[in-house]
C-alpha positions in Angstrom: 108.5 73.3 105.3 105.3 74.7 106.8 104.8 78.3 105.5 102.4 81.5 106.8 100.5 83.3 104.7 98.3 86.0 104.5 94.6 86.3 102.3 93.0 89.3 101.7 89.6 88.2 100.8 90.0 84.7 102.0 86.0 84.2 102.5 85.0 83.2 98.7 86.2 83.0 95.3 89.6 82.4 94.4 90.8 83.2 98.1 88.9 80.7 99.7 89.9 78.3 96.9 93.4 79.2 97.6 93.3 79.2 101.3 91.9 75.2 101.1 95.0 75.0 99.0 97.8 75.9 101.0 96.2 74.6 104.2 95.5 71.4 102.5 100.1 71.5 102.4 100.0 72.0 106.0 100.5 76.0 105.8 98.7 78.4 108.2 96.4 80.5 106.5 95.7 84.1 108.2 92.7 85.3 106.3 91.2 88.8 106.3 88.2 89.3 105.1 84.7 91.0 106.1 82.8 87.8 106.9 84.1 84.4 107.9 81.9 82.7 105.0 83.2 79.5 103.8 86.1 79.9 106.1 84.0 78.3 109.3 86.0 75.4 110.5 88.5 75.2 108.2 91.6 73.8 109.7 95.1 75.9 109.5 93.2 79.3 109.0 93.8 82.2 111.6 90.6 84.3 110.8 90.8 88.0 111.4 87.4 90.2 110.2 88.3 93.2 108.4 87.0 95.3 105.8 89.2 97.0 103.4 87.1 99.7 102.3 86.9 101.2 105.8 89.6 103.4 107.5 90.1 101.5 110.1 93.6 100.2 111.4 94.4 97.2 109.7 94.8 93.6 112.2 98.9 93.8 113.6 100.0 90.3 113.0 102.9 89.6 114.9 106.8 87.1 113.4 106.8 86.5 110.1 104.5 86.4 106.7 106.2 84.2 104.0 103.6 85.6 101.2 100.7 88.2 100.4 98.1 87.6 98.5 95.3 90.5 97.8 92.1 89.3 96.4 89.5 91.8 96.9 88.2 93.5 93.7 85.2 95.1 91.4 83.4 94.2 88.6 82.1 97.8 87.3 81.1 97.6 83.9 78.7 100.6 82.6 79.6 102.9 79.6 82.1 105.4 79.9 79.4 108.3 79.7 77.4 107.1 82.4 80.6 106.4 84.7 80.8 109.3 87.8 84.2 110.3 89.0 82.8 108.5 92.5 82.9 105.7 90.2 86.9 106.2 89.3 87.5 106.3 92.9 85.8 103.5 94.2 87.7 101.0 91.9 90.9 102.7 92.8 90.0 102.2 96.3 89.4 98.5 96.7 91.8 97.7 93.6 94.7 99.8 94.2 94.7 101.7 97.2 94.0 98.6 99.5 96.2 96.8 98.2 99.1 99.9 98.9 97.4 99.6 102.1 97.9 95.9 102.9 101.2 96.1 101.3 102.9 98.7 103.5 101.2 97.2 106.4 102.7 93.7 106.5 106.0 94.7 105.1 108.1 94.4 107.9 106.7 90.8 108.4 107.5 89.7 104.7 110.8 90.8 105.1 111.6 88.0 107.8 110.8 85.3 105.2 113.6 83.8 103.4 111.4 83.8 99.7 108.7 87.0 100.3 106.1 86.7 97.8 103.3 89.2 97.0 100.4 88.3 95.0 97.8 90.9 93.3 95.1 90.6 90.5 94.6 92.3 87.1 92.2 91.6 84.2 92.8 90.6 81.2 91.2 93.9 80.0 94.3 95.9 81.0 96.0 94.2 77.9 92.9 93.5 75.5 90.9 96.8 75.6 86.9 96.4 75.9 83.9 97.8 76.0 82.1 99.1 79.5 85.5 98.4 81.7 87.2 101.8 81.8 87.0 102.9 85.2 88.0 98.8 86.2 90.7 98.4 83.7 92.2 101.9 84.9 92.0 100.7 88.4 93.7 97.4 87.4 96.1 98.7 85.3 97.7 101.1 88.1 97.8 97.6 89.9 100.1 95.6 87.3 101.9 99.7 87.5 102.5 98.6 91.0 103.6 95.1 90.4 106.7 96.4 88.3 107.4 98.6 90.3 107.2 96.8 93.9 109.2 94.0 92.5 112.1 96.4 91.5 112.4 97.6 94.9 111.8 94.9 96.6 114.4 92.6 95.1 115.8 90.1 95.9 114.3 89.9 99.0 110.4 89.9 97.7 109.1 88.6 94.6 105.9 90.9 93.2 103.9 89.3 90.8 100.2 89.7 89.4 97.9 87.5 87.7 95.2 88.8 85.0 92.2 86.5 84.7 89.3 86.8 82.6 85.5 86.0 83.9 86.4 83.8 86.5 83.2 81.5 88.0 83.1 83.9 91.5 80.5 85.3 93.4 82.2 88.6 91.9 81.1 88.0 88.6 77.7 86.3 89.5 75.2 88.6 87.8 77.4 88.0 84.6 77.2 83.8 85.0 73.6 83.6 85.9 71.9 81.9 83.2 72.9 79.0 81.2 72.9 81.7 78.0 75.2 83.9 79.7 77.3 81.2 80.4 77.6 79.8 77.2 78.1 83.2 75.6 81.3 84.0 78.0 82.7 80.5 77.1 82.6 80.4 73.1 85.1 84.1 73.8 87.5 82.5 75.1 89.7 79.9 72.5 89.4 77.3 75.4 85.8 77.5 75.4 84.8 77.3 78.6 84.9 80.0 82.1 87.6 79.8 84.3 87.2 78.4 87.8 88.3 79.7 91.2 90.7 76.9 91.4 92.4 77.8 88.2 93.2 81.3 89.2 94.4 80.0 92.9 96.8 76.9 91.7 98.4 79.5 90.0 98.5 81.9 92.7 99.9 78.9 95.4 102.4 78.4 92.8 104.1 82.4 92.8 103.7 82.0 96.9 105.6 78.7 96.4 109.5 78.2 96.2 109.2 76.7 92.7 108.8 80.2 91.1 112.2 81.3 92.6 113.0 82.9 89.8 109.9 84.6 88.9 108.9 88.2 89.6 107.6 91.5 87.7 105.5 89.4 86.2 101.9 89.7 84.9 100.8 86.3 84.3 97.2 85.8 82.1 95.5 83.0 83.4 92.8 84.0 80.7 91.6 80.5 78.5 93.7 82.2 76.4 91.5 85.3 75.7 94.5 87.4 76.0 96.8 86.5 73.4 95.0 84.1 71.3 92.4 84.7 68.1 
């Protein structure tokens, strides 16, 4: 059965990879995002041109939203000594507060759907601490907070669930993926040996938006190549 979703961040990345994905099922895509980008023609997607950094009203969508997913993020990696409070609060802006935003926003239309589902990100540096990513992996880990927390109160009408990547192949993460060095650095970290792709983070998304993970909330899932858990 045809579904309606919502993207945040639809325009590149792992939205746009996702948003090809559940149109390509027949599903109608309503993306949000500050430029129409890669979105152009695509058939199934309802474009709406929003920025979530501004205080603006967020677009009033009207029936019902069977699933949320939030994609916008930051990459802010600088030491802890040269990090400004500004700094703090920007990643807790686009991370966290936009996504309390979005959330509370489209609620009431989530809560038509017969199997709500809400979709946000984390790293995998809320779980495995590193260097340079404390203002990120503060902002992220309020996020999977949230997760827990949302999916407690929103059962058993709304699943909540978040995924925790590593250095995904993004425009996001660009200046880190740049060279063929840098490239083959990020790989040999991870025990698969090789960067994750947009599409690897999204087939996992489509599948907490999908009826198959019924059963399946609270959850912080590492789609990481294993840099997470394994040595």
């Amino acid at each position: 059965m045809q579904k309606r979703y919502l993207v945040v961040g639809a325009s590149k990345g792992i939205g746009n990879s996702l948003a090809k994905m559940l149109t390509a099922d027949g599903n109608t895509v309503i993306a949000i995002s500050r430029t129409e980008g890669e979105l152009a023609g695509m058939e199934g997607v309802d474009f709406q041109t929003y920025d979530v950094a501004s205080d603006e009203p967020l677009p009033t969508i009207e029936g019902i939203i069977d699933g949320v997913v939030y994609c916008p993020g930051s990459i802010n990696l600088r030491p802890f000594n040269r990090l400004t409070e500004t700094d703090f609060v920007s990643d807790m802006q686009i991370n966290l507060l936009g996504a309390v935003r979005v959330i509370q926003h489209y609620l009431p239309n989530l809560k038509i759907s017969e199997n709500g589902s809400i979709v946000l990100f984390s790293t995998v540096a809320v779980q495995t601490g590193m260097g340079f990513h404390a203002s990120v992996s503060a902002a992220k880990g309020a996020v999977e907070g949230l997760t827990r927390a949302l999916a407690a109160e929103f059962a058993p009408k709304i699943r909540v669930n978040c995924i925790a990547p590593s250095l995904t192949d993004t425009p996001l993460a660009e200046k880190l993926l740049n060279t063929p060095e840098k490239r083959d650095a990020s790989a040999a970290r991870h025990p698969l040996k090789k960067v994750g792709t947009a599409a690897d983070i999204a087939e996992m998304a489509a599948f907490l938006l999908s009826e198959k993970s019924a059963w399946i909330t609270g959850q912080i899932l590492h789609v990481d190549g294993g840099m997470g858990s394994v040595r």
